[in-house]
C-alpha positions in Angstrom: 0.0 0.0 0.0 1.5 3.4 -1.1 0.4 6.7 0.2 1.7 10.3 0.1 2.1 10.3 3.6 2.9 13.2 6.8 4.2 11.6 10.2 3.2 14.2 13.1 5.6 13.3 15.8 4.4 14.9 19.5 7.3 15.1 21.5 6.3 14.6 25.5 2.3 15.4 24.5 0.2 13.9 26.9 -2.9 12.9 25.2 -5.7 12.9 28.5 -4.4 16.7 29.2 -5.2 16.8 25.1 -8.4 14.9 25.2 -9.6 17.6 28.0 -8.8 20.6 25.8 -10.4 18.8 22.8 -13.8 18.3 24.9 -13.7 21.9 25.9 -13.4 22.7 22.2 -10.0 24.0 22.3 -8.5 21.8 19.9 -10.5 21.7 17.1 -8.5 20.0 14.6 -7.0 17.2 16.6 -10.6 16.8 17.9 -11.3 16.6 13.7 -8.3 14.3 13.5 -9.1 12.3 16.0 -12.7 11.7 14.4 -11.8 10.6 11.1 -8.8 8.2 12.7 -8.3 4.7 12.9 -7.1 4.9 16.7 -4.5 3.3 19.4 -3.6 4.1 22.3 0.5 3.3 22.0 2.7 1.5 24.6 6.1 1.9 24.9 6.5 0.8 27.8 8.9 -2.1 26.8 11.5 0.0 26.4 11.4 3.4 27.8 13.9 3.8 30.7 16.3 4.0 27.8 14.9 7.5 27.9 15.3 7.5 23.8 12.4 7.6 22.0 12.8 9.8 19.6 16.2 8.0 18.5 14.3 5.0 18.8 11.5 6.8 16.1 14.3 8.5 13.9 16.4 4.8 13.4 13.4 3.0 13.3 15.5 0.3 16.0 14.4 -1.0 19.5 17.4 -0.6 21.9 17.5 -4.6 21.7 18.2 -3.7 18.2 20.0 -0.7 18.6 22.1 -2.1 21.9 21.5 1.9 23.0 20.0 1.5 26.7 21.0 5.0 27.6 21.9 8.4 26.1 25.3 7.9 28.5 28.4 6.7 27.5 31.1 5.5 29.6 34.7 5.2 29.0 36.0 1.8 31.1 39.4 3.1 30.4 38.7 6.9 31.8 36.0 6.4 34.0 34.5 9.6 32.3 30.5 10.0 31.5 29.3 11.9 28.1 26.3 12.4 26.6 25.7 10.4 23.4 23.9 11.5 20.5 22.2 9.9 17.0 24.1 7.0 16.4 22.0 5.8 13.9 20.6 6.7 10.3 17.6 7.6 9.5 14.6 4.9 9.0 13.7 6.5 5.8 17.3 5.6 4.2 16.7 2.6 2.6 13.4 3.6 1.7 12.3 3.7 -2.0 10.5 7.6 -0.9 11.5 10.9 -1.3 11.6 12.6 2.2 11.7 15.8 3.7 11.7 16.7 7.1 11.5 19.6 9.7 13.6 19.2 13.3 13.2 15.5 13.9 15.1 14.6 17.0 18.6 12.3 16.1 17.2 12.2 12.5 20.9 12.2 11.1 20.2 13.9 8.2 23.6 12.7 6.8 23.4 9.8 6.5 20.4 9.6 4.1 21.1 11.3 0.9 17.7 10.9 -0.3 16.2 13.0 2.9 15.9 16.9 2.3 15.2 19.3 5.0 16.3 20.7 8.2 16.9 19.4 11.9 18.8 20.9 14.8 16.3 23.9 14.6 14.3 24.0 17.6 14.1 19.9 19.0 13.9 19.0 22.8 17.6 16.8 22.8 18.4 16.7 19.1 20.8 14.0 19.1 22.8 16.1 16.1 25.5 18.8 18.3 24.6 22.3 17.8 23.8 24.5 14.7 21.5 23.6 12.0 22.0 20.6 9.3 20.2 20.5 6.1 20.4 19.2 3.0 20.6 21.0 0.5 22.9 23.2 2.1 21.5 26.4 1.7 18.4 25.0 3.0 19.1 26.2 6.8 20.3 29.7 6.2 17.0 29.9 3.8 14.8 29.0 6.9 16.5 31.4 9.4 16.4 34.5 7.3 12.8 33.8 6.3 11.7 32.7 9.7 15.0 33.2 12.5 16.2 31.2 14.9 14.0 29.5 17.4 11.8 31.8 19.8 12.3 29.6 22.6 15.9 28.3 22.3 16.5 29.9 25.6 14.0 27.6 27.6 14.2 24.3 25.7 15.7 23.0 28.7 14.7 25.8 31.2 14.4 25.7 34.7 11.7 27.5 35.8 9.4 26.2 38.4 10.6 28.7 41.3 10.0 31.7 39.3 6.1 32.3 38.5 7.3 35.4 35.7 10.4 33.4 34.1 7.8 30.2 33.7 5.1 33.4 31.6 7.9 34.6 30.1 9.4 30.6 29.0 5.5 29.7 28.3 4.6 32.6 25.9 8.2 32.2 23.8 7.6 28.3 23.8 3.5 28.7 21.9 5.2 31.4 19.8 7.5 28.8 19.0 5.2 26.4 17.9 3.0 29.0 15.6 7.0 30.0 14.3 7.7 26.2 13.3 3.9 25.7 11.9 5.0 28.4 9.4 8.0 27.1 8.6 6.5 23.6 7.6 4.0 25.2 5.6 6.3 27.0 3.7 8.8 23.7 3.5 6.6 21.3 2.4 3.5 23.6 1.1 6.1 26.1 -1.5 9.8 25.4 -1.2 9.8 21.1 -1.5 6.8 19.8 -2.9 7.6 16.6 -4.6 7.9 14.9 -1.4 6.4 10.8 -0.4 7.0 11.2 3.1 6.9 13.9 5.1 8.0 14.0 8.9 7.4 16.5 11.3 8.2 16.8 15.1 6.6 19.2 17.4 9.0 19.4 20.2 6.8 22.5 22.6 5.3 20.2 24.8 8.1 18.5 26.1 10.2 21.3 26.6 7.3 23.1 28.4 6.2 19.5 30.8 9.4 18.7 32.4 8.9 22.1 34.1 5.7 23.0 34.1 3.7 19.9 34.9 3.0 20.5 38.3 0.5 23.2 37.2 -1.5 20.4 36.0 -1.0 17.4 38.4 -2.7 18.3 41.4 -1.6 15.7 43.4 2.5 17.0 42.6 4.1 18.4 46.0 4.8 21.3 43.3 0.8 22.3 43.0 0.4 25.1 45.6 3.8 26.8 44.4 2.8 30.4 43.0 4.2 29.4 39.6 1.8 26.1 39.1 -1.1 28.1 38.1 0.7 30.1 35.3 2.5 26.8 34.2 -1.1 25.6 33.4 -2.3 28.6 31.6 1.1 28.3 29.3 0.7 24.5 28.9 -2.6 24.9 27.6 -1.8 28.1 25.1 0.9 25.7 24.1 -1.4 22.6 23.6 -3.4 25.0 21.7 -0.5 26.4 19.3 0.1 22.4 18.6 -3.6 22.4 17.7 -3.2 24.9 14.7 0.0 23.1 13.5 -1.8 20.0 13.2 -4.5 22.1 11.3 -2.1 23.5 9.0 -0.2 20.1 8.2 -4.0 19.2 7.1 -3.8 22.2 5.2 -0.7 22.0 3.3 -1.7 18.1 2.0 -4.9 17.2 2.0 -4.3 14.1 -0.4 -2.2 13.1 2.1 -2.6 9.8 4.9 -1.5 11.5 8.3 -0.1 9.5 10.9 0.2 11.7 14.1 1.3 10.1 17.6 2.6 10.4 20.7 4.9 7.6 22.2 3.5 8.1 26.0 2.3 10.7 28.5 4.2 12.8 30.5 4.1 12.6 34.6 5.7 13.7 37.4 9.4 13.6 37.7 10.4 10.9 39.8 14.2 10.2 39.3 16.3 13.7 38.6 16.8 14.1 42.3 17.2 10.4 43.6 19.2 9.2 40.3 21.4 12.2 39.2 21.7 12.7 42.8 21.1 10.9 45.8 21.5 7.4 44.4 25.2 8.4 43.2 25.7 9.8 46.8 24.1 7.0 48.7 26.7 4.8 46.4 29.4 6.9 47.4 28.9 6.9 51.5 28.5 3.1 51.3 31.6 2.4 49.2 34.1 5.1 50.6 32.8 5.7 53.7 32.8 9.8 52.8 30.1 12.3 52.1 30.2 14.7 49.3 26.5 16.3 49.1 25.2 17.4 52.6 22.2 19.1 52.1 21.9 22.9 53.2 19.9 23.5 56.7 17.1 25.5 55.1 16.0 22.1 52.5 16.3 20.1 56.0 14.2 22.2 58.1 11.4 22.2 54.8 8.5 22.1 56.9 6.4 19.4 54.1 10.0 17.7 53.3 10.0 19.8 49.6 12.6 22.3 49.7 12.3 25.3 48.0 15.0 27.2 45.7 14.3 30.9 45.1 14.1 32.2 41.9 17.2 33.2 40.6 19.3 30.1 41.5 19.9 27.4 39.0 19.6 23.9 40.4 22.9 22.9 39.4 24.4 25.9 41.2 22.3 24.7 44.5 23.5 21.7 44.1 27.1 22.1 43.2 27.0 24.5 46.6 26.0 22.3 49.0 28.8 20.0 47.6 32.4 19.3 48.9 34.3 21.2 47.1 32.1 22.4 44.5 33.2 25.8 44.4 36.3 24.5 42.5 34.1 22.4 40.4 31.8 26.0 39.1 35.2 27.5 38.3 36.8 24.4 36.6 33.1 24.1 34.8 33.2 27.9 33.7 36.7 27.3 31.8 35.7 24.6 30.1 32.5 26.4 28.9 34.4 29.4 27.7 37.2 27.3 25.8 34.1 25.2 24.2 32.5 28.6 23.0 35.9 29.6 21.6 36.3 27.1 20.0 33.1 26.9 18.4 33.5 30.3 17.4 37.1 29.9 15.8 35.8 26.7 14.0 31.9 28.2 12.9 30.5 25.1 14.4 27.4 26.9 15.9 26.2 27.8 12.7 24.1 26.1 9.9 26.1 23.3 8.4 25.8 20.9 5.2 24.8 17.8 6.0 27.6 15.3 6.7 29.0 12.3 8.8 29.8 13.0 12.6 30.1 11.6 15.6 27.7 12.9 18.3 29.1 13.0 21.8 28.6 16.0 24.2 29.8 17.2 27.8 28.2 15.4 30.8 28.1 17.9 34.0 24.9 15.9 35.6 25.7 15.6 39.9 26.3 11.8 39.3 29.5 12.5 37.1 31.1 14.9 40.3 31.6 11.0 42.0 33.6 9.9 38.8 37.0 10.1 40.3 36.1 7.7 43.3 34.5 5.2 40.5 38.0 3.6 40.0 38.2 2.5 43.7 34.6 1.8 44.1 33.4 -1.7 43.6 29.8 -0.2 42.3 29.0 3.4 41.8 26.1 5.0 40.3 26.2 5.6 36.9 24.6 9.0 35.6 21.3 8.4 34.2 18.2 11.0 32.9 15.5 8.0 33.7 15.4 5.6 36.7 18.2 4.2 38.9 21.2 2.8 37.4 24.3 1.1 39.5 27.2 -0.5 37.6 29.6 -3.0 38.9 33.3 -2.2 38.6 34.2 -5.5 37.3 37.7 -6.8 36.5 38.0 -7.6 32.6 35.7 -5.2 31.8 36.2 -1.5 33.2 40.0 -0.7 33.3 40.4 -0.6 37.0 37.7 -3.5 37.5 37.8 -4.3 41.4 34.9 -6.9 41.6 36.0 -10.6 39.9 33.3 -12.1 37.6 32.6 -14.7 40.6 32.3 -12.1 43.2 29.7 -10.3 40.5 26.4 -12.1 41.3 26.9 -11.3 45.3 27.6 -7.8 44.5 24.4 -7.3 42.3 22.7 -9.4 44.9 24.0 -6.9 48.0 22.8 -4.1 45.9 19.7 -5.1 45.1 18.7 -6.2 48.8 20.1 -2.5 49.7 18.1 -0.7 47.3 15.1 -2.3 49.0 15.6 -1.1 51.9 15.4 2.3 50.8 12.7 4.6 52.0 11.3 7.9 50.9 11.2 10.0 54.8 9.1 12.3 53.0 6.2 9.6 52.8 7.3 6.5 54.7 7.0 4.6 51.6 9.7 2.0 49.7 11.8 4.5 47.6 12.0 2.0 45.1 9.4 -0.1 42.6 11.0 -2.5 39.7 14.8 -3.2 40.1 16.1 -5.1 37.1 19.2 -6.6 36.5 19.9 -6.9 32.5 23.5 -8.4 32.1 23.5 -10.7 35.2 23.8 -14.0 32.7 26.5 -12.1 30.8 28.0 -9.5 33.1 31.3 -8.9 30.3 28.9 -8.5 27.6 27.4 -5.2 28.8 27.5 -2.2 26.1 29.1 0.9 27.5 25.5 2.2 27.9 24.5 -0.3 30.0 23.9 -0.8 34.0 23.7 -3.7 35.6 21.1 -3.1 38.2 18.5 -0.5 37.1 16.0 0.5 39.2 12.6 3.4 38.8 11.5 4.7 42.3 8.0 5.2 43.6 6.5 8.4 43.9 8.9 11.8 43.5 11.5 11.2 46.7 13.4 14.1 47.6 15.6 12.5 50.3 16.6 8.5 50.8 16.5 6.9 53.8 19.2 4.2 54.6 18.7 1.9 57.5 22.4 2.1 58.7 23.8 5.5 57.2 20.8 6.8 57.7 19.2 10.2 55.7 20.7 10.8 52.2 18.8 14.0 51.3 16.7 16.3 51.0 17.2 18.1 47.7 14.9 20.2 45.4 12.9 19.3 42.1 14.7 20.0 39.0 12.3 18.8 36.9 8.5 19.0 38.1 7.5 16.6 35.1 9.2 13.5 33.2 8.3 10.7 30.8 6.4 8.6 33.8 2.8 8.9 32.3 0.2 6.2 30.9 -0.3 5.6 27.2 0.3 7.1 24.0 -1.7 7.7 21.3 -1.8 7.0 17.3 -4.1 8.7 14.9 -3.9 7.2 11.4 -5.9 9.2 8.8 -6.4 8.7 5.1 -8.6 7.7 2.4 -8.5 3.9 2.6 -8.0 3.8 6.0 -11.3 2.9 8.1 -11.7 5.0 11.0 -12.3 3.6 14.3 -10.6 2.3 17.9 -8.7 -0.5 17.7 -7.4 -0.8 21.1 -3.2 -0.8 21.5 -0.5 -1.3 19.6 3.4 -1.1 19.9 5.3 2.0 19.9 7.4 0.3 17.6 4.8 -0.7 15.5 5.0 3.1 14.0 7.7 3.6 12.2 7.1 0.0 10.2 3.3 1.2 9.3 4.9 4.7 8.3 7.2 2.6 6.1 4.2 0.1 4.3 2.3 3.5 4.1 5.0 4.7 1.7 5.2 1.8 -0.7 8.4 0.2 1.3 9.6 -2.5 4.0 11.8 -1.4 6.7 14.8 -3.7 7.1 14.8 -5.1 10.3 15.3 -8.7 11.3 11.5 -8.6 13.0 7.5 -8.3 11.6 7.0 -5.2 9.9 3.7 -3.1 10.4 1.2 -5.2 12.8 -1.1 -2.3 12.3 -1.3 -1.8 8.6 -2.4 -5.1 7.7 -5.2 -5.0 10.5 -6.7 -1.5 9.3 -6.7 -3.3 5.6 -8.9 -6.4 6.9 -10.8 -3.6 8.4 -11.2 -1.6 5.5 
């Protein structure tokens, strides 16, 4: 079955906020969309604590596929931590389908020479360095003098929640990004590339304006009462609204067209920044070395409800990074870094538009966890930085450089952990501080990928603090991140003349990218079934 065909990718929508907006009439055209749909609600749910969807959408690849289980990379020779981008090309390479796309996340425009467009524009964690790539080469420096730069770069990863004006101010540039990109992809694939089979397009808004904004619309989130939650509402609905006319105008520019718009889960509230980046690396720390390096300041202890409170002003990093040992030295040997990396960007151009060509994607980690890097060498287990769940990895001889644990001491190790990490409580609540624990490489410790852990764990509820029974309180610290990817379902809205609308219950998340593929006349390559969905909604037609 071949199609002219749009992919709408929402980045970190949450479809029963969306559902409400739509029954107050405030979304007309996804309410429209939804109508004339063949419908599932999506789980992902296989494979999300890799905390890579949108990688796992660009490549088309499951991380069982992919072997990517995090965005962080560590060096078992250096002990370091970075960041690690698209690693991947594009699903639509081998496709017999001309493409063009607008700021898909790790969509390595490089390395499919058929693919025209632009990415690195405005994307929540693009997975492609900085600057814009597009192919042709012109194409970015056309889309920046017709349109400019990104209203909202500034607050794509903002931290806002103590400051009720900086979360307006964040809010307002975020929906004017939206309405800024909706014109840009009419103009893109409505004037400038027309011949196009498949067109992708990836509304980034919501995500960036969630993580710190949700607690103006969870009102169970310790977050609700602060005097920023009500505005974060107001701006998360003006920017649920703003993704409302881009979906209208997508309809717009091809109404021939078959439109598969999705969302690969809901957001929730953020449950791991504090105890993984943080606490969980400390808690690590005190057991293995016996020292402290993160003591709390008095005012987070003496929070009255357990929730400290940061004024405005004050980045969290900065709060944290003060109430660390010797973390002074670390903001100064931070700010160096930052200013030779911006000189050199500026002696080498590489913060402006490029041509689209072959890279390597790896960027500075400064996460809390990575401040405990230079104990990891004498530590038998440390925790490993992480932007989803609890991870711990093993220092194991024959596989990091300084390995301390032997592979028949492993198991006991990963056992000892695991029975400590259950013992963990939140003090804030009373409550077990943890939920699943998992331990992927036990059967094959010496196999694990450089992006792997080997005891991952997601915590219950949103702990601040962790409670040990023999070192006792590891904590409290504030909320970075008032939201994260910890909500229900997603949702998948398939529209187009041959396709019979209707609910069908779930599907994959993975099942996407394969149905995009049949829709365009093509397979994907991958050593599994393609579309699931596809050949149901023919039956049913």
């Amino acid at each position: 079955m071949k199609s002219r065909t749009v992919m709408v990718g929402l980045d970190g929508f949450t479809i029963d906020f969306a559902e409400r907006l739509m029954d107050e009439g405030r979304m007309p055209n996804l309410a429209k969309l939804r109508e004339e749909s063949a419908r599932w609600l999506v789980d992902d749910s296989q494979f999300r604590n890799a905390n890579l969807t949108y990688e796992q959408i660009s490549s088309g690849l499951r991380p069982d596929e992919s072997k990517r289980w995090s965005a962080v990379e560590f060096d078992r020779e250096s002990y370091a931590a970075v960041q690690a981008g698209a690693a991947n090309p594009p699903f639509t390479a081998p496709l017999d389908a001309k493409t063009v796309v607008f700021d898909a996340p790790y969509f390595d425009i490089a390395r499919d020479t058929n693919a025209r467009g632009v990415v690195g524009w405005g994307a929540h964690d693009p997975g492609l360095g900085e600057g814009l790539q597009s192919r042709p080469a012109s194409l970015a420096d056309e889309v920046v003098s017709r349109f400019g730069d990104y209203a909202a770069k500034d607050y794509i990863y903002g931290f806002l929640w103590p400051d009720a004006d900086l979360t307006l101010k964040a809010g307002r540039l975020l929906r004017d990004g939206v309405d800024q990109r909706t014109r840009i992809v009419r103009w893109l694939f409505g004037e400038r590339i027309t011949d196009w089979d498949l067109a992708i397009s990836v509304v980034a808004a919501a995500h960036s304006a969630t993580e710190p904004m949700w607690h103006g619309i969870d009102e169970s989130h310790p977050l609700n009462s602060h005097p920023s939650a009500a505005v974060a509402r107001q701006c998360l609905e003006e920017i649920y609204e703003a993704i409302d006319r881009h979906i209208g105008a997508i309809r717009e520019i091809a109404p021939d067209a078959t439109i598969v718009c999705f969302t690969m889960h809901g957001m929730g509230a953020n449950n791991s920044d504090v105890p993984a980046m943080l606490l969980l690396p400390e808690m690590m720390y005190r057991l293995e070395t016996g020292k402290t390096l993160f003591e709390p300041q008095p005012e987070w202890k003496a929070a009255a409800d357990g929730v400290p409170i940061i004024p405005p002003g004050v980045p969290w990093d900065r709060a944290i990074l003060g109430s660390m040992r010797g973390g002074q030295v670390m903001r100064i040997r931070d700010r160096i870094q930052r200013d030779v990396q911006k000189l050199r960007r500026k002696l080498t151009g590489t913060s402006s538009s490029r041509a689209a060509e072959k890279r390597d994607y790896q960027f500075p980690l400064k996460m809390a966890a990575t401040r405990y890097a230079k104990a990891w060498p004498k530590m038998r287990a440390f925790g490993f930085p992480t932007f989803h769940d609890g991870r711990i990895r093993i220092n194991l001889k024959g596989r990091e450089k300084h390995g301390i644990v032997s592979p028949a001491e492993y198991e006991a190790v990963v056992s000892e952990y695991v029975a400590m990490l259950k013992t963990l409580k939140d003090p804030r609540t009373g409550e077990a501080a943890i939920g699943t624990i998992y331990t992927p490489v036990l059967s094959d410790p010496l196999s694990a990928s450089d992006n792997q852990a080997d005891i991952v764990a997601s915590f219950n509820g949103t702990p601040l603090a962790l409670e040990h029974p023999g070192i006792g309180t590891v904590g409290p610290a504030p909320f970075r991140r008032t939201g994260a990817h910890t909500g229900g379902l997603g949702a998948l809205f398939i529209s187009g003349e041959s396709i019979a609308r209707g609910d069908y219950g779930e599907c994959s998340g993975y099942d996407i990218v394969p149905t995009v593929c049949e829709l365009a006349g093509s397979k994907i390559p991958l050593n599994r079934a393609n579309s699931i969905v596809l050949p149901y909604l023919s039956q049913a037609a």
